[in-house]
ZATORNU-532675 format. One record per residue (C-alpha): x, y, z. Coordinates in Angstrom, 1 decimal. Example, Ala and Ser with C-alpha at 12.3 -4.5 7.8 and 13.67 -1.06 7.14 Angstrom:
12.3  -4.5  7.8 $
13.7  -1.1  7.1 $
This chain:
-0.3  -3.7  -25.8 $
0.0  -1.7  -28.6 $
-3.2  0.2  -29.8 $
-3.6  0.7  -33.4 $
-6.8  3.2  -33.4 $
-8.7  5.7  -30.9 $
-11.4  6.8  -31.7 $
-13.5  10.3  -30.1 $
-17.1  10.2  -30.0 $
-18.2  13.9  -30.2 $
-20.6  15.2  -27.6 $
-20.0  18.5  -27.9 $
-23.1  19.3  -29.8 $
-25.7  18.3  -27.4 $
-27.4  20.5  -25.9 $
-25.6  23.4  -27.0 $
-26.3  26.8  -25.1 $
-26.0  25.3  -22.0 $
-23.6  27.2  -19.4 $
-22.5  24.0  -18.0 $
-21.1  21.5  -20.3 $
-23.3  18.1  -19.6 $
-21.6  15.0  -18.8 $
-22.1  11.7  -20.6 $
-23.6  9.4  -17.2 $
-25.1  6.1  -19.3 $
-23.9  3.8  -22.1 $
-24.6  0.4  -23.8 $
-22.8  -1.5  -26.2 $
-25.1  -3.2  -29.2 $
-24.7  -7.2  -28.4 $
-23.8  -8.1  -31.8 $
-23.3  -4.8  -33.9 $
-20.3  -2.5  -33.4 $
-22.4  0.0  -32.0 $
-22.6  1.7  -28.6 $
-25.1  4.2  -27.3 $
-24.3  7.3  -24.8 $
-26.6  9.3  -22.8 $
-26.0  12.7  -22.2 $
-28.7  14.9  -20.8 $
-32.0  13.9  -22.3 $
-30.4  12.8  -25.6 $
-29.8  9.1  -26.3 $
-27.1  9.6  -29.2 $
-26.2  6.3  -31.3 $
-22.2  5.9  -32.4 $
-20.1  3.9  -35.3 $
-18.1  2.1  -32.3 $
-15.6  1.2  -35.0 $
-15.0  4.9  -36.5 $
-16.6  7.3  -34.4 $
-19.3  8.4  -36.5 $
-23.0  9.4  -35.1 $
-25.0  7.3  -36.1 $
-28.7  9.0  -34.2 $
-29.4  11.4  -31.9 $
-32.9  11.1  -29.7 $
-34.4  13.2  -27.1 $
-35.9  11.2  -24.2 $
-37.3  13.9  -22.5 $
-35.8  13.2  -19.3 $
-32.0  12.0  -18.0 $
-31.5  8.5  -18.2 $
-30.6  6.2  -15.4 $
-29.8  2.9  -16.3 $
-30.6  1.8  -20.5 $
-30.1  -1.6  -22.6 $
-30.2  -2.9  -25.8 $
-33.7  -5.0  -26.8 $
-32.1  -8.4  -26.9 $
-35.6  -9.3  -29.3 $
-35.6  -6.4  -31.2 $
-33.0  -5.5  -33.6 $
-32.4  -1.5  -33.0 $
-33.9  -0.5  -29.8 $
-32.7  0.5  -26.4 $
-34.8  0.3  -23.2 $
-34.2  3.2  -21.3 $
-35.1  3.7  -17.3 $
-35.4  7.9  -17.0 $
-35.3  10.4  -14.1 $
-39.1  10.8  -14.0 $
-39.5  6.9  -13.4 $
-40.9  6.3  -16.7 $
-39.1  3.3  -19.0 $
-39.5  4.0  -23.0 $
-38.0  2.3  -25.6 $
-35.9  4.1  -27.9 $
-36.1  2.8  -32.0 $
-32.9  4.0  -33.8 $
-34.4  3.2  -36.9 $
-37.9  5.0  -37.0 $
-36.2  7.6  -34.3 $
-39.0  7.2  -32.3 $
-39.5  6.8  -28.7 $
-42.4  4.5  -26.8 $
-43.8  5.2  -23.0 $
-43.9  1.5  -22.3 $
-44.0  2.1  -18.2 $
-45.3  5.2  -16.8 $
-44.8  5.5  -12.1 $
-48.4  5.9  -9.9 $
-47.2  9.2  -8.5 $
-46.7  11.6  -11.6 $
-44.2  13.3  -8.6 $
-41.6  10.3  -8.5 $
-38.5  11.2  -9.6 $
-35.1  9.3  -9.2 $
-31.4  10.7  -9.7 $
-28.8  9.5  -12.1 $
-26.7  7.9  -9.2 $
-29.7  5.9  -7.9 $
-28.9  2.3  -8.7 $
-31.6  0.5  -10.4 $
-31.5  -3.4  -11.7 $
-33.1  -4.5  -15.3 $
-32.6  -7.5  -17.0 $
-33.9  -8.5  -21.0 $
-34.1  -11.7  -22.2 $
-34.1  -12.9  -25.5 $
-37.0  -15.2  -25.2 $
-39.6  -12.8  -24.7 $
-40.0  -8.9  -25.8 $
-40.3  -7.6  -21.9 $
-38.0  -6.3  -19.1 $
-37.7  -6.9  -15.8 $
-36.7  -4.1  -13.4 $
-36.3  -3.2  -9.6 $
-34.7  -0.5  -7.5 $
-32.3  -1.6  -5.2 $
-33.1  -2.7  -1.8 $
-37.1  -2.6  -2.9 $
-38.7  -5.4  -2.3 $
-40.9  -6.0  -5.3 $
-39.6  -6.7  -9.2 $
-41.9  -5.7  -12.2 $
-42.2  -7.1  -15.6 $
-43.3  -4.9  -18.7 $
-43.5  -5.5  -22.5 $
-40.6  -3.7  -24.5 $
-42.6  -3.3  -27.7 $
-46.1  -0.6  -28.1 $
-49.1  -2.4  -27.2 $
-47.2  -5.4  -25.4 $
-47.2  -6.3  -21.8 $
-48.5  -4.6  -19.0 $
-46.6  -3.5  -16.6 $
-46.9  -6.3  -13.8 $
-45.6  -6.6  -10.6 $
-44.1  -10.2  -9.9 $
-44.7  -11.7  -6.2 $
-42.0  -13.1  -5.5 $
-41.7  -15.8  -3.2 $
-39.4  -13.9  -0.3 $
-40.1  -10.6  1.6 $
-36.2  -9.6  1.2 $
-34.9  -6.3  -0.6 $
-33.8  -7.3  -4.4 $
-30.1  -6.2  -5.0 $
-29.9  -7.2  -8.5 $
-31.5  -8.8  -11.5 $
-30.0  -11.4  -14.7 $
-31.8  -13.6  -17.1 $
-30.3  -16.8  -18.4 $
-28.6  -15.8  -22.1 $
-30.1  -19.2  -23.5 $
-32.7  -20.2  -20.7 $
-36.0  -19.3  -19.4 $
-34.7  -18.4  -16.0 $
-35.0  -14.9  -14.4 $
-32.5  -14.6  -11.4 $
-33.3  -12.2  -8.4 $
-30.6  -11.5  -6.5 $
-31.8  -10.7  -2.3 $
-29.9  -9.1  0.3 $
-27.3  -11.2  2.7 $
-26.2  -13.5  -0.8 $
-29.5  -15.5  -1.6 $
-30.8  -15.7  -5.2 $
-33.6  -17.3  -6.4 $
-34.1  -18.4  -10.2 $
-38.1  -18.0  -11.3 $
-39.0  -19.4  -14.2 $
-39.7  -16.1  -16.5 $
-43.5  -17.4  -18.1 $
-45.1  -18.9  -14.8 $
-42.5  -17.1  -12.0 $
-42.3  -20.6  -10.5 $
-39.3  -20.9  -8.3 $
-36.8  -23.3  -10.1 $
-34.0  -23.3  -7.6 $
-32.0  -22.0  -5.6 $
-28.1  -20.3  -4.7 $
-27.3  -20.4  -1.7 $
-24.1  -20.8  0.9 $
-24.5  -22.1  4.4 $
-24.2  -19.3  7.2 $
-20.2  -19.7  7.8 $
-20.1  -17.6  4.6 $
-21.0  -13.9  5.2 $
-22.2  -12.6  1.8 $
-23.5  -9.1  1.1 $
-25.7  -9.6  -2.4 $
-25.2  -10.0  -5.8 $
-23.5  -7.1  -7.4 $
-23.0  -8.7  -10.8 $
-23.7  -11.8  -13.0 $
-22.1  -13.6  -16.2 $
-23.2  -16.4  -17.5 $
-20.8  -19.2  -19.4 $
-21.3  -18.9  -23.6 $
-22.0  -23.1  -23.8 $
-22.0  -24.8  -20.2 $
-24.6  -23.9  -17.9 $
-22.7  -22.2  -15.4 $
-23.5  -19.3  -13.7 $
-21.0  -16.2  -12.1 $
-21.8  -14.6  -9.2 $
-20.0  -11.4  -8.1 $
-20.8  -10.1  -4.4 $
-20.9  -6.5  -3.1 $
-18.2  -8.2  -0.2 $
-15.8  -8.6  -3.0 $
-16.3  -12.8  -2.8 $
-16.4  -14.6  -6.8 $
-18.8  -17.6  -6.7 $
-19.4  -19.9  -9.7 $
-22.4  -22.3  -9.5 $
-23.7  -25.7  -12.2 $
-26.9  -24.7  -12.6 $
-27.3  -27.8  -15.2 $
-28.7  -30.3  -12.6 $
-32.0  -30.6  -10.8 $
-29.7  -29.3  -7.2 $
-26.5  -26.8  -8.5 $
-23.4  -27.0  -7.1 $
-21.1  -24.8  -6.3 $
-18.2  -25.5  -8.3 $
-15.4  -22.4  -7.1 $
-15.6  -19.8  -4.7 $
-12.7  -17.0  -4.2 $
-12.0  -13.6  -2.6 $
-11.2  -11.3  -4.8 $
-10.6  -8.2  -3.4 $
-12.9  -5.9  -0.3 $
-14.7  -3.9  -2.8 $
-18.0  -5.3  -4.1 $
-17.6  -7.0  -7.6 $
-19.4  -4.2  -10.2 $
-19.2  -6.1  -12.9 $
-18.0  -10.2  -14.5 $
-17.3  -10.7  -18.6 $
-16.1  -14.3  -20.0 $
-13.9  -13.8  -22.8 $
-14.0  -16.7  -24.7 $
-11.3  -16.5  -26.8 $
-8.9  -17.1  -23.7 $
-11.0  -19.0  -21.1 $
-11.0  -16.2  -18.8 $
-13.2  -14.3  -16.3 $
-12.6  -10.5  -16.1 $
-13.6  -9.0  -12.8 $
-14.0  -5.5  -12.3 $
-13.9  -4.4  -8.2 $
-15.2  -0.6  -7.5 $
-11.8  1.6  -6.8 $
-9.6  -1.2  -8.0 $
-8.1  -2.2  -11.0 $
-9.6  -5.1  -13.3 $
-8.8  -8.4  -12.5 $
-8.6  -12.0  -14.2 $
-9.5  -15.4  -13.3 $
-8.5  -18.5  -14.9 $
-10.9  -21.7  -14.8 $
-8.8  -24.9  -14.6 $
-11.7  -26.7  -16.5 $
């Protein structure tokens, strides 16, 4: 592989003063724009993927823990930050938005505690959990939208990770020991679910991708297993199943171009999957 261009994206003017140089611990990549944002500190800073450039720097007010791009609005990340509140961010007014705010002013999380939030692009609001809690909420992304809500779920299981359907009304929730339900994200009606008989010792969801045109869905467990399911009948059906490695699965990209899963283990190097379809 040979690489044409490398580009440096310059943090070393955040938070000057500081005795001990901060370390970038969040990012997110635009979904259609060349852009990619980086958290460092309380500063959300906005780069030119393609040449480097800053683009916007905001101050959040607090560490972030996990962010993502608004898949309904055009310039805005949703941010979940050390003091339990979720804002959005607006690149283009540079302004920020309290859109969830924590019952006990005294919660406070840490940037290595794992939390789950999935956008749709069907509806300006996020769903969010903390791991191994057993409730999900549901908040507007935009000022004066949705009320933070918690959804009851159908199952008293801890949630180990959330996805929505790229094209479909469908929120999945991931529960511990491999089961995931898919709710239908207006009603929270369950539509079906994935699940493997008991000979199959699963740990939980530790990533999802979903197929660019069929409706198939990609499960990565925390016991290292790949799962692929047809989610486009009234049953699904499993359609592959693999181990990949003993490390949980961290994350699952399609690249279409090739007709190829990419599978990235924790501690190992990435891997690939054909499909023989």
């Amino acid at each position: 592989m040979e690489w044409t261009t490398l580009q440096h994206l310059d943090l070393r003017h955040v938070a000057r003063g500081i005795l001990k140089p901060l370390q970038p611990h969040a990012a997110a990549f635009h979904p259609t724009q060349a852009i990619v944002s980086v958290a460092i500190g309380t500063y959300i800073i906005e780069f030119d993927a393609l040449t480097g450039s800053k683009l916007s720097t905001i101050d959040m007010g607090s560490p972030v823990v996990r962010m993502a791009y608004s898949l309904t609005s055009g310039h805005s990340v949703i941010a979940i930050l050390e003091d339990c509140t979720i804002r959005s961010c607006d690149f283009d007014t540079e302004q920020t938005c309290v859109l969830h705010s924590p019952e006990k002013k005294t919660e406070h999380i840490s940037s290595e505690t794992e939390v789950h939030l999935a956008l749709t692009p069907l509806q300006p609001v996020v769903f969010f959990g903390f791991h191994k809690r057993m409730s999900v909420t549901v908040v507007g992304t935009v000022e004066g939208g949705r009320a933070p809500t918690k959804i009851k779920t159908d199952l008293k299981k801890p949630v180990v990770n959330l996805a929505c359907h790229p094209r479909l009304p469908v929120l999945y929730v991931a529960y511990a020991e491999g089961l995931i339900r898919a709710y239908n994200i207006h009603t929270y009606a369950v539509l079906y679910t994935l699940q493997l008989d008991n000979t199959i010792k699963l740990v939980g969801a530790g990533a999802f991708a979903f197929h660019p045109s069929l409706e198939w869905v990609f499960v990565g467990d925390r016991r290292g297993t790949l799962l692929a399911w047809d989610v486009s009948t009234e049953r699904p059906i499993m359609i592959g199943i693999t181990q990949v490695g003993s490390q949980p699965i961290t994350s699952i990209a399609w690249l279409s171009m090739l007709r190829l899963l990419v599978i990235f283990p924790r501690m190992e190097l990435y891997k690939f999957g054909k499909h023989d379809y």
